[in-house]
C-alpha positions in Angstrom: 6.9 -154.3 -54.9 4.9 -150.8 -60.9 3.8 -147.5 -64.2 1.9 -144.4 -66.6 3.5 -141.5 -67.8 2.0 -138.6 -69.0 3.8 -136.5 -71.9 3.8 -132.6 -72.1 4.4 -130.9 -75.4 6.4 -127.2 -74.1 8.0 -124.8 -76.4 11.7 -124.6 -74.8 13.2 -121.2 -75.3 16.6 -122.2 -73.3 18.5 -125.7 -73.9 17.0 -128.5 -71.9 18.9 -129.9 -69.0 20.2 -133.6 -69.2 18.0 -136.6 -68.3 19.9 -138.6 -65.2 21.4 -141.8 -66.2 22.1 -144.5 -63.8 24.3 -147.2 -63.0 23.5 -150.8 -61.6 26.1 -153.3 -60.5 25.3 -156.8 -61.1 21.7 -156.5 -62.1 19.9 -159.8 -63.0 17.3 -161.6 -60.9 16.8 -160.7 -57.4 14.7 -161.7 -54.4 13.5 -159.3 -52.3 12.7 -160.4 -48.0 10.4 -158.4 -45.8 9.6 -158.8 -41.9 6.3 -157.2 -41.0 4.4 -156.2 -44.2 1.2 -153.8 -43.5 -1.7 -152.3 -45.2 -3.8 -149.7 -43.1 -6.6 -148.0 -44.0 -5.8 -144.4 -43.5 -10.0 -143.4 -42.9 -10.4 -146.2 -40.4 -7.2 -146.9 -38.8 -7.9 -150.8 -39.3 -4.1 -152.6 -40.2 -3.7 -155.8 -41.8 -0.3 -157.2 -40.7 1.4 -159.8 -42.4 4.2 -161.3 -40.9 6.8 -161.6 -44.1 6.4 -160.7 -47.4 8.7 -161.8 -50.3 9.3 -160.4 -54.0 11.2 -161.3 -56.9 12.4 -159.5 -59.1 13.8 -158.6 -62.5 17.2 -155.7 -62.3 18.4 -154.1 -65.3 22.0 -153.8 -65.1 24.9 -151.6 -67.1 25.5 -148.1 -67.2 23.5 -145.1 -69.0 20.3 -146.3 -67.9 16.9 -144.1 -67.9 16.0 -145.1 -64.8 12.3 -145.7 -65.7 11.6 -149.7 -64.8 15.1 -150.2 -63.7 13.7 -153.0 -61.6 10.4 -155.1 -62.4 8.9 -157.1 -59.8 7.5 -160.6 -61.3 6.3 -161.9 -58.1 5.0 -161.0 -54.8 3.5 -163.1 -51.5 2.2 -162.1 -48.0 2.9 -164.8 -45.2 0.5 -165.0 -42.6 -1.4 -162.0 -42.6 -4.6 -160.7 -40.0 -6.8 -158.2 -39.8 -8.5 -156.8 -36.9 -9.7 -159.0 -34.0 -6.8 -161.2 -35.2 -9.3 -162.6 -38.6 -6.7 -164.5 -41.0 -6.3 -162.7 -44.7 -5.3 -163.9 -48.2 -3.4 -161.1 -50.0 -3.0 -162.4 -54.0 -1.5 -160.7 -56.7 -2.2 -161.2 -60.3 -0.1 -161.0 -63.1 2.3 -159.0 -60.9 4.8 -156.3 -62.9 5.3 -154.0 -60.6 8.2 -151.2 -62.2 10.8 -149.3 -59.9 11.5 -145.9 -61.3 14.4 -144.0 -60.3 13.7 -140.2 -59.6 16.6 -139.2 -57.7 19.9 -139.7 -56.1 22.3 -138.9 -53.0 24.4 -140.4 -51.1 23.8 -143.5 -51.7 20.0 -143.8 -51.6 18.1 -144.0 -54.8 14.1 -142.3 -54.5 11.5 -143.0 -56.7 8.2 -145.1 -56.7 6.6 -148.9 -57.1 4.0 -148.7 -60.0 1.4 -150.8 -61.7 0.1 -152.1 -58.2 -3.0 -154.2 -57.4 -3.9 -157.1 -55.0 -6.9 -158.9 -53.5 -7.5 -159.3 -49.8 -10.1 -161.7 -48.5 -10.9 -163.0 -45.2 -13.9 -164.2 -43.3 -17.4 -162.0 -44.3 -14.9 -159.5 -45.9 -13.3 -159.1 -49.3 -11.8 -156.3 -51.3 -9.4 -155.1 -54.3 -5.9 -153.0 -54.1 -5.4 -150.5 -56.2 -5.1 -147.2 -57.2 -7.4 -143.6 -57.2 -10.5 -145.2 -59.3 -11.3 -149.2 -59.1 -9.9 -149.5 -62.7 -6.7 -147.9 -62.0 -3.3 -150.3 -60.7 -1.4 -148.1 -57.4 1.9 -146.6 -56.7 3.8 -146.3 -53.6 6.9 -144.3 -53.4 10.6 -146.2 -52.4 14.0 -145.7 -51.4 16.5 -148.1 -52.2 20.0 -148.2 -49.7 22.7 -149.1 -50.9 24.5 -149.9 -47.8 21.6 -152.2 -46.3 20.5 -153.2 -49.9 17.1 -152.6 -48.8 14.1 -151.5 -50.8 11.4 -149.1 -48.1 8.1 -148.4 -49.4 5.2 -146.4 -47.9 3.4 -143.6 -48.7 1.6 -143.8 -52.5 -1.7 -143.4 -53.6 -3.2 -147.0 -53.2 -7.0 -147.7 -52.1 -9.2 -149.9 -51.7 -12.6 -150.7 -53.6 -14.6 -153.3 -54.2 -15.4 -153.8 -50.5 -17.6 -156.5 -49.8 -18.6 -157.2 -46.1 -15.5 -155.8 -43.6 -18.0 -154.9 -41.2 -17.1 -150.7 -41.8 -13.3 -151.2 -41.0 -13.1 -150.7 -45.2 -14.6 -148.9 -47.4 -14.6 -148.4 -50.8 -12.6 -145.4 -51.9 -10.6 -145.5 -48.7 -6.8 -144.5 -48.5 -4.6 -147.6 -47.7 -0.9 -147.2 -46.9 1.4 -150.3 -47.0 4.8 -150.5 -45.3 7.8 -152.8 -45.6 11.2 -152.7 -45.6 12.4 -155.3 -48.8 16.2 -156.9 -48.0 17.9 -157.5 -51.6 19.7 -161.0 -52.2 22.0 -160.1 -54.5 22.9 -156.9 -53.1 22.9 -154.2 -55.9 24.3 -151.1 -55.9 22.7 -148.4 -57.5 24.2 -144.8 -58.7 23.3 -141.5 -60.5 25.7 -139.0 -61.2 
């Protein structure tokens, strides 16, 4: 379940506040396990459900830590996935790195967002890309990560699809998508800001 930044020269006239740091306990390689996985198209309503989804993933670990790619996601698959009037779909990921970026912290929950997200769907007489606000562009979803179920939620974002071939009007190029799952880590980590 990826990044740009965008830097801001200002003239500071008071002294600027500390950057968060953050803490991850073990760290390391990590698989991440999803019951129902969707992607709806926010214009249409049309849902593709997948029945699992599964990542794996990349955790840094130690103290002091930025936050910015704290996890990267080197993998992801979508298990048995239909569309509307039950059509079967292939969801396929290419050259996945997906980063997690920390934002913010309290009690116990870690916010922040999955960048650098794309996918292909195809199916029967349809077809069509994942990704971001222009066809060129990779996606982002925002996350919360609990520590006490060790479970990475994502939703929300800015991901759309394009490159719509076929789909019979339930997509359309340019369209909002939103996709939705609930990630179970193996290892648990444990995550903290100050």
């Amino acid at each position: 379940m990826v990044a740009a930044a965008a830097a801001t020269a200002v003239v500071c006239v008071s002294p600027p506040a500390f950057a968060a740091t953050w803490t991850v306990t073990p760290g390391g390689a990590v698989t991440g396990t999803a019951g129902t996985t969707t992607l709806k198209d926010v214009n249409t309503g049309a849902t593709l459900t997948c029945s699992s989804s599964t990542t794996n993933a990349t955790v840094q670990s130690g103290s002091g830590l930025s936050g910015t790619a704290i996890a990267t996601v080197t993998n992801a698959s979508f298990n048995s996935c239909k569309g509307p009037l039950g059509i079967r779909f292939n969801v396929t990921n290419n050259a996945v790195s997906y980063q997690l970026n920390a934002n913010s912290y309290s009690a116990g929950v870690t916010s922040g967002t999955l960048d650098n997200i794309t996918a292909t769907l195809s199916g029967p007489l349809c077809s069509a890309s994942v990704g971001g606000t222009t066809s060129t562009t990779p996606g982002s979803v925002t996350g919360t990560y609990t520590n006490a179920t060790h479970t990475l939620s994502v939703s929300g974002g800015n991901l759309h699809v394009w490159n719509v071939s076929g789909c019979f009007g339930l997509l359309n190029s340019g369209d909002a998508v939103s996709y939705t799952a609930n990630y179970v880590l193996s290892p648990a980590m444990t995550i903290t800001s100050p």
